[in-house]
C-alpha positions in Angstrom: 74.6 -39.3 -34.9 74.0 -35.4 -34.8 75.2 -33.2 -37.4 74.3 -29.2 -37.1 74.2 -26.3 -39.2 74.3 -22.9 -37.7 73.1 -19.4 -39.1 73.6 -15.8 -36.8 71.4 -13.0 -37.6 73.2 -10.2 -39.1 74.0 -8.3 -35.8 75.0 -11.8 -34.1 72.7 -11.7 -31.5 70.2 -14.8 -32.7 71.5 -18.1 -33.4 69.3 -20.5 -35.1 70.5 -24.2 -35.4 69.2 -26.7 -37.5 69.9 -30.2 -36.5 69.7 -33.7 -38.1 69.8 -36.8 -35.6 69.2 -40.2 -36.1 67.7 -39.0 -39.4 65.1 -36.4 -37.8 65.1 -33.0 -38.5 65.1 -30.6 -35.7 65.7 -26.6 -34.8 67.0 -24.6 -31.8 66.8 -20.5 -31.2 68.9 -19.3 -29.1 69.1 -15.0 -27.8 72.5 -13.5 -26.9 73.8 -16.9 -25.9 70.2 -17.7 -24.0 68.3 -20.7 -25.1 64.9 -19.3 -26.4 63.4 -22.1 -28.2 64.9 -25.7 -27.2 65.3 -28.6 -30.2 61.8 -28.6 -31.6 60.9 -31.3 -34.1 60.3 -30.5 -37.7 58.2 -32.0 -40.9 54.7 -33.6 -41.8 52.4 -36.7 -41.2 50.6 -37.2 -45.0 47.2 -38.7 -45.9 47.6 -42.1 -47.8 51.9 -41.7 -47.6 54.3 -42.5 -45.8 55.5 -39.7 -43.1 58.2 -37.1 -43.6 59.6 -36.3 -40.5 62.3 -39.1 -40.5 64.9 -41.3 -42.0 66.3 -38.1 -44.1 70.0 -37.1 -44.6 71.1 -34.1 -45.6 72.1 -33.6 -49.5 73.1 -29.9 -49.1 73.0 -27.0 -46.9 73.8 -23.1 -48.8 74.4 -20.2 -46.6 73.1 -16.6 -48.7 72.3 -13.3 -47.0 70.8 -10.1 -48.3 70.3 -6.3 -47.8 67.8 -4.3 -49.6 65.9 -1.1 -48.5 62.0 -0.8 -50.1 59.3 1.6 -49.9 56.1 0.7 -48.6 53.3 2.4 -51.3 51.5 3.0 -48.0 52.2 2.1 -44.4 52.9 2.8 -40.8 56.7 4.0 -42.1 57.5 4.4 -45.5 61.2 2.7 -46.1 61.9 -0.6 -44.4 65.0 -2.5 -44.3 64.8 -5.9 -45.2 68.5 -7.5 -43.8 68.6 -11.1 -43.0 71.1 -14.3 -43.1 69.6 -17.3 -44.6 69.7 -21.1 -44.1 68.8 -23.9 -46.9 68.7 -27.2 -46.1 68.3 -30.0 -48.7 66.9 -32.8 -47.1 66.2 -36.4 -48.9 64.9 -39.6 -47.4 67.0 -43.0 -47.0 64.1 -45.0 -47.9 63.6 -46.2 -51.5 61.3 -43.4 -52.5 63.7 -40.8 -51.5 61.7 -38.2 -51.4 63.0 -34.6 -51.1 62.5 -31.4 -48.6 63.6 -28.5 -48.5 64.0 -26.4 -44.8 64.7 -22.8 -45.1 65.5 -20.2 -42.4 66.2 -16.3 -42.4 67.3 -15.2 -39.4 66.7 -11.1 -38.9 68.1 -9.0 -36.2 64.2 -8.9 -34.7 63.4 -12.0 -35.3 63.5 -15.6 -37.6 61.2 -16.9 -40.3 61.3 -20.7 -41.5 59.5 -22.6 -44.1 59.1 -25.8 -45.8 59.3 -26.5 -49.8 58.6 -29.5 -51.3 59.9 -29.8 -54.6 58.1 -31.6 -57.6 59.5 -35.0 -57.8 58.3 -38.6 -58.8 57.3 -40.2 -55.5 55.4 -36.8 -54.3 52.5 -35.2 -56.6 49.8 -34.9 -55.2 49.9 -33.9 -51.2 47.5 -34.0 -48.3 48.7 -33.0 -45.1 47.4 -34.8 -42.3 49.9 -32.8 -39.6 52.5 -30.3 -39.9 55.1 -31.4 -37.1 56.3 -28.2 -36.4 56.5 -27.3 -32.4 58.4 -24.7 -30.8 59.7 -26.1 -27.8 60.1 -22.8 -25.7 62.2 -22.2 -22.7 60.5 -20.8 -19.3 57.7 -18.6 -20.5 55.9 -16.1 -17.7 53.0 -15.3 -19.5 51.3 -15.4 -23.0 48.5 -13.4 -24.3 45.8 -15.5 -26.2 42.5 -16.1 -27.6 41.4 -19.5 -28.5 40.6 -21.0 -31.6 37.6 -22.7 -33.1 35.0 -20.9 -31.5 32.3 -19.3 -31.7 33.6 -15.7 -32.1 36.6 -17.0 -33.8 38.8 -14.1 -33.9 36.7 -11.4 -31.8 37.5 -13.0 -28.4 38.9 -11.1 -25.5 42.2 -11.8 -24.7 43.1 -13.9 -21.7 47.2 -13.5 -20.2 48.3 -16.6 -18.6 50.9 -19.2 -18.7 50.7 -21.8 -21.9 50.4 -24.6 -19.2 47.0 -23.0 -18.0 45.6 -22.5 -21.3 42.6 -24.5 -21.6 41.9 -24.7 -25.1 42.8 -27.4 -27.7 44.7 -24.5 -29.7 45.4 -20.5 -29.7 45.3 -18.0 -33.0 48.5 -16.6 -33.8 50.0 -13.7 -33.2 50.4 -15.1 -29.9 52.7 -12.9 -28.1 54.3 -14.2 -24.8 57.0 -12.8 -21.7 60.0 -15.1 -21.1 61.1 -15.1 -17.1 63.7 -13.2 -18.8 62.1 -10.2 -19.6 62.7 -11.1 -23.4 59.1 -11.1 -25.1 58.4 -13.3 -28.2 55.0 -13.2 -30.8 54.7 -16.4 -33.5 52.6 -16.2 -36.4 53.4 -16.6 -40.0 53.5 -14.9 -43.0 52.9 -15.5 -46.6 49.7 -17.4 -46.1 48.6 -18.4 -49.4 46.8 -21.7 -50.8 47.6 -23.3 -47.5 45.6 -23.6 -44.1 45.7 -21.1 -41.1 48.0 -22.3 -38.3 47.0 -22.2 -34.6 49.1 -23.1 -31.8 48.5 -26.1 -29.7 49.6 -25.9 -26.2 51.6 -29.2 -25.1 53.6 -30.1 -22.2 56.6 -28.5 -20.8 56.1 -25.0 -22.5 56.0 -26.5 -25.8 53.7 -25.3 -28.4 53.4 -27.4 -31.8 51.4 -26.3 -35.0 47.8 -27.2 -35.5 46.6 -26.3 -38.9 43.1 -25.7 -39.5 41.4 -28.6 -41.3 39.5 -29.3 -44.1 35.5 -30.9 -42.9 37.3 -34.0 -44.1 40.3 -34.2 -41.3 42.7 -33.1 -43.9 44.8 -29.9 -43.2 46.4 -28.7 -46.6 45.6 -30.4 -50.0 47.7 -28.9 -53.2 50.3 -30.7 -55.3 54.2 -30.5 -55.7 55.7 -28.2 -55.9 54.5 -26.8 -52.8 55.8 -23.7 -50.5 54.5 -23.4 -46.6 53.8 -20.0 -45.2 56.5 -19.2 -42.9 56.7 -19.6 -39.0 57.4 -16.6 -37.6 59.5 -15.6 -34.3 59.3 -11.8 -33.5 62.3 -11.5 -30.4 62.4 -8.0 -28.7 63.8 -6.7 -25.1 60.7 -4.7 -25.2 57.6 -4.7 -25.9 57.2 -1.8 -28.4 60.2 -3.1 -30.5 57.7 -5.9 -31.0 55.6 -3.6 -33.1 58.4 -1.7 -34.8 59.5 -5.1 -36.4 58.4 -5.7 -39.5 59.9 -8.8 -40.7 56.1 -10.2 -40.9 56.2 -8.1 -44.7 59.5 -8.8 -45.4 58.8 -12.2 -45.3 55.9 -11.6 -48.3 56.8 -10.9 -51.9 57.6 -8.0 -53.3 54.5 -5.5 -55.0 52.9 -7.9 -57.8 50.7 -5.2 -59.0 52.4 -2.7 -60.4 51.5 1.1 -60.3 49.6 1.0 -57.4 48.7 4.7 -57.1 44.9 4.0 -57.2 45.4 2.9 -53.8 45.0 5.6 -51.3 44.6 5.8 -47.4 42.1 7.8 -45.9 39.3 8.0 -43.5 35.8 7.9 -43.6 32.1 7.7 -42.4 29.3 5.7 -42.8 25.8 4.4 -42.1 27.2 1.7 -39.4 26.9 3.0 -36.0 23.3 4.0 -36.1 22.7 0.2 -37.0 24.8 -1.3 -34.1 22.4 0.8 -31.8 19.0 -0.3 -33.9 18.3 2.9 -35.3 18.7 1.9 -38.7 18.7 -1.4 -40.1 20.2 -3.0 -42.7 17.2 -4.9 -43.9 14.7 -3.0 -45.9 11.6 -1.6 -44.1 11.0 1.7 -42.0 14.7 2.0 -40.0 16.1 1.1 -43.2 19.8 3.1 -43.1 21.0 3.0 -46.6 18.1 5.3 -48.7 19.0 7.5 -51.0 18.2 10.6 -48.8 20.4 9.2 -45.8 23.4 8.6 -48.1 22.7 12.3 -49.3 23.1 13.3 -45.7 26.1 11.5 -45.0 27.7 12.8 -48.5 26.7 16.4 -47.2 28.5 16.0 -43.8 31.5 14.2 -45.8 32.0 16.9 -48.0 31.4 19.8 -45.3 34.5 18.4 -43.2 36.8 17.1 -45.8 36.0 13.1 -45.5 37.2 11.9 -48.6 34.6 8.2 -48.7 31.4 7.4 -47.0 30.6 3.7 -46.9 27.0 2.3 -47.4 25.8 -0.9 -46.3 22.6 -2.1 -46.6 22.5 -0.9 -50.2 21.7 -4.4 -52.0 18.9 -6.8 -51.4 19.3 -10.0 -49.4 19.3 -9.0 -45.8 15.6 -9.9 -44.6 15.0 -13.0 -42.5 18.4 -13.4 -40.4 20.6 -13.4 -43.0 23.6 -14.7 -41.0 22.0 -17.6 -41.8 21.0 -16.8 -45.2 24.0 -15.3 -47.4 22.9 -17.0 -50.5 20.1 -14.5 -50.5 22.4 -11.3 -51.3 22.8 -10.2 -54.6 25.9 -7.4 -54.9 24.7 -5.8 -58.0 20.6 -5.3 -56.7 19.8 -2.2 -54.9 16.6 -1.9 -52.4 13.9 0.4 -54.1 14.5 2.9 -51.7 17.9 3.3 -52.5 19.6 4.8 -56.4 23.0 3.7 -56.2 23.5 5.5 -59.8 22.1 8.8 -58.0 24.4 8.4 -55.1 27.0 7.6 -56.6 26.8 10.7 -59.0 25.7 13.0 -55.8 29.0 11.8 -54.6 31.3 12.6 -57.1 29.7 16.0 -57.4 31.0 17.1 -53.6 34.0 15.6 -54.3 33.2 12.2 -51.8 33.7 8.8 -52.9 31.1 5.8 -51.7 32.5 2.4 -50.9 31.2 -0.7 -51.8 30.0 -3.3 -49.3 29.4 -7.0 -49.6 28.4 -8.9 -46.8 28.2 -12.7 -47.6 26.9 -14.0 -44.4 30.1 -17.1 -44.8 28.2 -17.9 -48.6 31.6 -17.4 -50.4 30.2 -19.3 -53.3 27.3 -17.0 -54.0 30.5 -14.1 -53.6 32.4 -15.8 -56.4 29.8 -15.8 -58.7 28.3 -13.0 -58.7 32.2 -11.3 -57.8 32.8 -10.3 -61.8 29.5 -8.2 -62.1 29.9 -6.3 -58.9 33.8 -5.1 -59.6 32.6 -4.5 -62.9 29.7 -2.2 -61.2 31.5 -0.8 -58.1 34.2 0.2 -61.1 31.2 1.9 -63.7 30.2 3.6 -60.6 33.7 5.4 -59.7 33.4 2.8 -56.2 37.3 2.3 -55.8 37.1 0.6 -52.6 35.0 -2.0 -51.5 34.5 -3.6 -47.6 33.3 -7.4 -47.4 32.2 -9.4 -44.6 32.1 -12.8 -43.1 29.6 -12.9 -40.5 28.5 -16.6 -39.8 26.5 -17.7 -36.4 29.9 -20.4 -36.4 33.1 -20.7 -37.3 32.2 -22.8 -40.3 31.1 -21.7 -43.6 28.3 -24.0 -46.1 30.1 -25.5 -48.6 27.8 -26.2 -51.5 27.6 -28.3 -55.0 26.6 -27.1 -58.1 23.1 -28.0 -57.5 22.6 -26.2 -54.5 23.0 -29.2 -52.1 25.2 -28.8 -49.1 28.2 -30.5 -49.4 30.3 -29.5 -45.8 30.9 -27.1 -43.2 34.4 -25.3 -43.8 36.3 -23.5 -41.1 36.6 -19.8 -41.5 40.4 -20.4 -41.4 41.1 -23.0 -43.4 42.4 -23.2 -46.5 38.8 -23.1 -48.4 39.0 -19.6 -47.0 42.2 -18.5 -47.2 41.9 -20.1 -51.0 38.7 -17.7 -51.2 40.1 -14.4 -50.3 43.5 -14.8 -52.2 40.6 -14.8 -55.4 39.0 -11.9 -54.1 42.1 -9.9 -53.4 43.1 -11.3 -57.0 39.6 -10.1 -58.4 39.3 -6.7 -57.3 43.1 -5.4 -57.8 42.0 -6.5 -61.6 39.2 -3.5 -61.4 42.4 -1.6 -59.4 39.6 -1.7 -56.1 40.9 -1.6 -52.6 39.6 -4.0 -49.4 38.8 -3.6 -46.2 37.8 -6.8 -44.8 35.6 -7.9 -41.8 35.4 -11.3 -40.1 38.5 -12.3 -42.3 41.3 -15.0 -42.4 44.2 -13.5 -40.3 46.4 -11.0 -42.0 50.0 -12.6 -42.8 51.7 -9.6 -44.8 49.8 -9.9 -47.6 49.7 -5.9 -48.5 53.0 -6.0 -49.3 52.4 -8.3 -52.4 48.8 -7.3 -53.0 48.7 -3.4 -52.1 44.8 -3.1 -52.3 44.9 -5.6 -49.6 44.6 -2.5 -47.0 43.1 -3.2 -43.7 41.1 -5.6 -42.1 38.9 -6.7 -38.9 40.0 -9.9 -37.4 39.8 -8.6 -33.5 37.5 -8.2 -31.3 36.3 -4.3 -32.2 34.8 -1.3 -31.5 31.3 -2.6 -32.7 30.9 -4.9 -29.6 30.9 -1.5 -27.5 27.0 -1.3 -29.2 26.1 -4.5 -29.7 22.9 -6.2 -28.3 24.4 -9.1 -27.4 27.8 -8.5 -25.9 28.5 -5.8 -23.1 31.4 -4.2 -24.6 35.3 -4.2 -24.9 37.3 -3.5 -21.2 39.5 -0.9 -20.6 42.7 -2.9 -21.2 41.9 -3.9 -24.3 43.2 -1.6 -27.2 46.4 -1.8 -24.7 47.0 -5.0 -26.2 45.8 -5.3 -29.3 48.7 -3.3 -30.8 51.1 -6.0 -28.6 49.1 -9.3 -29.9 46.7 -9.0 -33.3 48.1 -6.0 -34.6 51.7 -7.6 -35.1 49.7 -8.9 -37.9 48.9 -5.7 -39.9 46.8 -3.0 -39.9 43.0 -3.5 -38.1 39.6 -1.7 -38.8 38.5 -1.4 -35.6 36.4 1.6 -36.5 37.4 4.2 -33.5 36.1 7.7 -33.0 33.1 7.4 -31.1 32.3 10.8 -29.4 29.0 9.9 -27.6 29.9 7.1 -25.3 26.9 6.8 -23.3 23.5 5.7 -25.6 21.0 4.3 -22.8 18.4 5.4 -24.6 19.5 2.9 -27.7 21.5 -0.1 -25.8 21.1 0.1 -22.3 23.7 -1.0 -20.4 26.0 -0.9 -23.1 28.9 2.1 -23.6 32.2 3.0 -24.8 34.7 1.8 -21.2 37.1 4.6 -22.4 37.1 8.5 -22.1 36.7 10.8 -24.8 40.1 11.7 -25.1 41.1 8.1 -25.4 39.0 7.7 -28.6 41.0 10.4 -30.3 44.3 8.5 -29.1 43.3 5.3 -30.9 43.7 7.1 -34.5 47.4 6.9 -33.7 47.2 3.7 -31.6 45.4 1.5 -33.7 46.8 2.0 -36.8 44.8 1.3 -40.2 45.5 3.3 -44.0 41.8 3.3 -44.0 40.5 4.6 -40.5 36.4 4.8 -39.9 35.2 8.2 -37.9 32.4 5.7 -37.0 30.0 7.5 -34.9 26.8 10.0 -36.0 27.2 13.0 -38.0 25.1 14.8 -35.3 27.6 13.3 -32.5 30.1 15.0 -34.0 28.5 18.2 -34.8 27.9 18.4 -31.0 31.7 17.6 -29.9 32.9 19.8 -32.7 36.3 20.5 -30.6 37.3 16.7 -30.2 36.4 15.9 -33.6 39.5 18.9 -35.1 41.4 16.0 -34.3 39.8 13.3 -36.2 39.4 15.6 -39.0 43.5 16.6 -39.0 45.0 13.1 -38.2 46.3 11.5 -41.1 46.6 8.0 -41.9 49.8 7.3 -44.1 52.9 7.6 -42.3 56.4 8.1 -42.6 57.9 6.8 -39.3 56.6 5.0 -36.2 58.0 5.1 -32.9 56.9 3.5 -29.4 57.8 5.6 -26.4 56.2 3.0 -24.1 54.3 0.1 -23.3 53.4 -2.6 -21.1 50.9 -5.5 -22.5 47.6 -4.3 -21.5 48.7 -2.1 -19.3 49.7 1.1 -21.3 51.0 2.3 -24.6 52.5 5.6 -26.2 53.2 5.6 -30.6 54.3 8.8 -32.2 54.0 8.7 -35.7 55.2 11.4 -38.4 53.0 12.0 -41.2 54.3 11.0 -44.6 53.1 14.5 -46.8 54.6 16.8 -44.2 56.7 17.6 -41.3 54.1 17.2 -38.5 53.9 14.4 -35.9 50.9 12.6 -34.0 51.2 11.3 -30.6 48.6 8.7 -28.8 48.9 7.4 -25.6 45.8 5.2 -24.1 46.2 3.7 -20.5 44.1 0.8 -18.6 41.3 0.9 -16.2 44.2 2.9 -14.6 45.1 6.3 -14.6 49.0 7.1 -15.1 51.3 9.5 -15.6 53.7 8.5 -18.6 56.7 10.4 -20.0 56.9 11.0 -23.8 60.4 12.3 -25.1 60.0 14.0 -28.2 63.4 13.6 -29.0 62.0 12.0 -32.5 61.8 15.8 -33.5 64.4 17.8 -35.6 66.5 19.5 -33.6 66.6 23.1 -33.9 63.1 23.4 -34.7 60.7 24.4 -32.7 56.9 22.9 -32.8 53.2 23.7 -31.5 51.7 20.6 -29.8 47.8 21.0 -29.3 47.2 18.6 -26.5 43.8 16.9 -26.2 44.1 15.4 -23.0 41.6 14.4 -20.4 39.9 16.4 -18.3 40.8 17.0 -14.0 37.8 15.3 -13.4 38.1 12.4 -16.3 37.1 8.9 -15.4 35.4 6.1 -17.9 33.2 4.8 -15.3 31.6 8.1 -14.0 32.6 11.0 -16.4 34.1 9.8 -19.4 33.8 13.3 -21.7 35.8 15.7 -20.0 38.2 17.2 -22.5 41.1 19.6 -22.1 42.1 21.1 -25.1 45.5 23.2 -24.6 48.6 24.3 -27.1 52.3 24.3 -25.6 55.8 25.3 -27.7 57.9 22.0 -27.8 61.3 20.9 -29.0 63.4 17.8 -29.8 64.5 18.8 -25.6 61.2 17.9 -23.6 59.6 15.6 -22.5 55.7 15.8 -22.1 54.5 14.4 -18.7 50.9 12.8 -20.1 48.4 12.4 -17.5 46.2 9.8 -18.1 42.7 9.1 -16.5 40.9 5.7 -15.5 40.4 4.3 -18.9 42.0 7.4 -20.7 44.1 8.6 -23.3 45.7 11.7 -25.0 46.2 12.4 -28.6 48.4 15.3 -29.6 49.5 16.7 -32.8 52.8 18.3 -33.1 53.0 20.7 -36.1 56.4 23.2 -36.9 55.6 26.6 -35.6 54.9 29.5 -37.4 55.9 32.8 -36.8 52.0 34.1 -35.4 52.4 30.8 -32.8 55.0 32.9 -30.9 52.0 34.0 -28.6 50.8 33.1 -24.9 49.9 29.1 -24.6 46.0 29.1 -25.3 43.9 26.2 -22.5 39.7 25.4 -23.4 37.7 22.3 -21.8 35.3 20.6 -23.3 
């Protein structure tokens, strides 16, 4: 015996049905009356308890919906609608425990979320999760874009496009975004991630995909105690592939703001003594390359202050990073400067040109020796006027030491599992105490946490820019910042750290180079979207490309509205965004290893108004592989009426910003290459 419950997404168009049969819980998605996700199983093997994934019936099943419109504090548009119809089923078992679950589904126009609760109740306290029995049993999938879990890079892989049945890998990070045969594209990930394990996806037969959480050292996946709440699976649905990242239902599945006034949190850009160390001029270590002295910071403060870069960020300020200390975080102390290096002088230099430092604390995967000395750093980063604060995770694995209180190693914890995800929730906690904002490197995934926690602002979790200047890697293809705004990005906001100007360093890392033009590293700013966005290369770079960097300097990075013009995966992409504390608009359009010509309708505008768009576009001669810099730099009238024809080199880009005209822009159209 079946018995069904169905719930429509506001506009009709996605069914979701949850079924019951023979005691078993199942779902179904369906698309405009096309199957998109076939009866997939639901529930959880436990540790030490009986399974519940059967012999249930249903006790009660309420139908609610709800409309509200909220404002982002910061974000890539500032209102979002959060509209959805919602499913709860009350499940109990027939066996003599009778123990009680709870499904629940909200169903948007853009997409579904679905979660388990279980309730406190006599037969189920305490929980360990051997297996969460979730699958998505999809319909005929053309391709999915992936990079596999547990290894060595863990996030910062290179994404592979293939079908699921050729993926090779015991399991996939989410977002994993994939093409039906339809045309209809699809991303799953979940949201809300909090005092639970990360969820990969492990590719089964038949296009099915079924949840593998990342375990404790033990085997375990999730240990808590009742009452419990999931994260919820996710299912972004779009007819194309930018509408995939105009849908937000990934923060409208998080909580509302917990933190009040959140006005100490501001977006910006800034510098810092990064890039030089990626190349081995500086190090971090102390010695004589050392990067973060006193008299460097001074020069980077100067060359903050002379262009209007609100924050500089030092790292390699605190002692601890001598004899590879990927392998030794335990060494770092967070509150210890080197001798060459007065954090009380350059902090105060700072603040005197009107530049703000942020914090760094790299813990080499030593989260303990973060924890406890966590208190005394906020409480100095805070004495010190250091309102923002980036952290990092760099580990040679994917694991992270685990020890006791005597120092002796207890296990190896996987980055994603829920000893991290436990770990930065206290961190995120910590700092919004000393009202300090985070940028995070090597990180558990994003899941919408900013909504809830505000400071929670930006994060790494992709392969990025750095690679481009690494020793040990070669660099990052053309193709891909064409899909990271398709795949990791439907996540939330990424530091990737773009604005390199000098793309060829053979001198430094031979071999190694930026596989874009310049014109495409302006684009990114617009492409890549972050509140916090890094002009990561050399002050002295950009003092010799003066003209490219205008843009970098007027780009903001809060915005009032997003929209995509184009995109294929990994092919292309064109975002115009509108600046949230005026009327202007940025455009960014990056292409592949090949050069295009793309339309972008600026039909976004206000009618009746006309605009200036200066147009930093790539040179006749433009190509990443043999003359990357050429740079055309030309001003046009515009109106809500055009459309711009953007030609795009091999490995290219444009970025444009569209201000309102003035009455002296009535004048001939003004053309300079760089």
């Amino acid at each position: 015996m079946t018995s069904r419950w169905i719930v429509f997404s506001p506009d009709g168009d996605i069914q979701t049905e949850f079924m019951l049969s023979s005691g078993i819980p199942y779902y179904c998605v369906r698309y405009c009356n096309r199957p998109l996700i076939r009866p997939s199983k639901l529930g959880f093997t436990l540790e030490h308890a009986e399974p519940l994934n059967g012999n249930f019936r249903v006790t009660a099943a309420r139908y609610d919906s709800f409309d509200e419109t909220w404002t982002q504090p910061w974000g890539e548009v500032k209102e979002i609608r959060n509209h959805y119809n919602e499913l709860r089923v009350e499940l109990e078992q027939t066996t003599p425990s009778a123990r009680r679950m709870s499904i629940i589904f909200r169903v948007y126009n853009d997409g579904l979320g679905f979660r388990y609760e279980l309730p406190e109740q006599e037969h189920l306290t305490r929980v360990e999760i051997r297996s969460e029995e979730t699958e998505f049993a999809l319909t005929n999938v053309d391709e999915a874009w992936w990079i596999p879990a547990y290894q060595k890079l863990y996030t910062e892989g290179l994404y592979n496009v293939t079908p699921i049945h050729s993926i090779p890998y015991r399991a996939v990070h989410t977002p994993l975004t994939m093409k039906m045969t339809d045309g209809l594209y699809l991303s799953i990930h979940e949201a809300e991630l909090s005092r639970y394990s990360t969820m990969t996806l492990m590719p089964l037969e038949n296009n099915t995909l079924a949840a593998d959480l990342i375990p404790w050292s033990d085997g375990v996946k999730v240990k808590g105690s009742t009452p419990l709440k999931t994260p919820w699976r996710t299912l972004q649905i779009a007819e194309t592939p930018g509408d995939l990242i105009t849908s937000y239902l990934i923060l409208n599945l998080n909580e509302p703001n917990r933190l009040g006034d959140v006005s100490w949190v501001r977006p910006g850009k800034y510098i810092g003594i990064w890039w030089g160390m990626h190349l081995g001029i500086y190090t971090w270590s102390f010695g004589p390359k050392h990067g973060a002295t006193t008299e460097n910071a001074k020069r980077y403060i100067d060359f903050a202050a002379k262009y209007g870069i609100p924050m500089v960020v030092i790292e390699g300020w605190n002692t601890g990073w001598e004899n590879d200390w990927t392998k030794h975080g335990e060494n770092f102390s967070f509150t210890t400067p080197y001798p060459d290096y007065d954090i009380v002088e350059v902090t105060s230099y700072a603040a005197s040109k009107g530049v703000k430092i942020i914090g760094h604390m790299e813990t080499a995967g030593a989260i303990q020796n973060l924890e406890r000395q966590m208190e005394a750093a906020f409480t100095l980063f805070k004495k010190l006027g250091i309102d923002v604060v980036k952290t990092g995770y760099v580990s040679p694995d994917p694991a992270l030491k685990r020890f006791d209180d005597q120092g002796n190693l207890l296990s190896m914890e996987w980055l994603g599992g829920q000893y991290m995800v436990d770990h930065h929730l206290k961190v995120i906690e910590t700092a919004a105490r000393y009202q300090i904002s985070l940028i995070a490197h090597e990180p558990v995934k994003d899941t919408g946490e900013r909504r809830t926690y505000p400071n929670m602002m930006t994060r790494e979790g992709a392969r990025g820019q750095e690679f481009d200047a690494s020793a040990e890697y070669v660099g990052n293809p053309p193709d891909h910042t064409t899909i990271l705004p398709f795949t990791r990005m439907l996540a939330g906001p990424i530091d990737y750290t773009p604005g390199i100007v000098r793309l060829i360093y053979e001198e430094y890392r031979p071999g190694n180079r930026v596989r874009g033009t310049l014109a495409k590293q302006l684009a990114l700013y617009v492409i890549l979207y972050s509140p916090l966005q890094m002009a990561a290369d050399l002050p002295e770079n950009y003092e010799q490309q003066r003209a490219a960097f205008q843009f970098i300097l007027d780009v903001p990075t809060d915005w009032q509205d997003t929209k995509v013009l184009n995109g294929e995966i990994g092919d292309y992409v064109t975002i115009a965004r509108k600046d949230r504390n005026s009327e202007e608009w940025y455009l960014g359009s990056i292409t592949d290893e090949h050069g295009r010509t793309l339309e972008a309708p600026l039909a976004f505008l206000d009618p009746g108004q006309s605009y200036v768009a200066e147009i930093y576009a790539d040179g006749p001669s433009s190509d990443w592989r043999i003359n990357p810099y050429p740079l055309t730099i030309s001003r046009a009238m515009v109106d809500n009426s055009m459309t711009l024809q953007l030609k795009l080199a091999p490995g290219g880009g444009q970025a444009i910003r569209i201000r309102p005209a003035a009455a002296d822009d009535i004048k001939p159209l003004t053309r300079v290459t760089a």
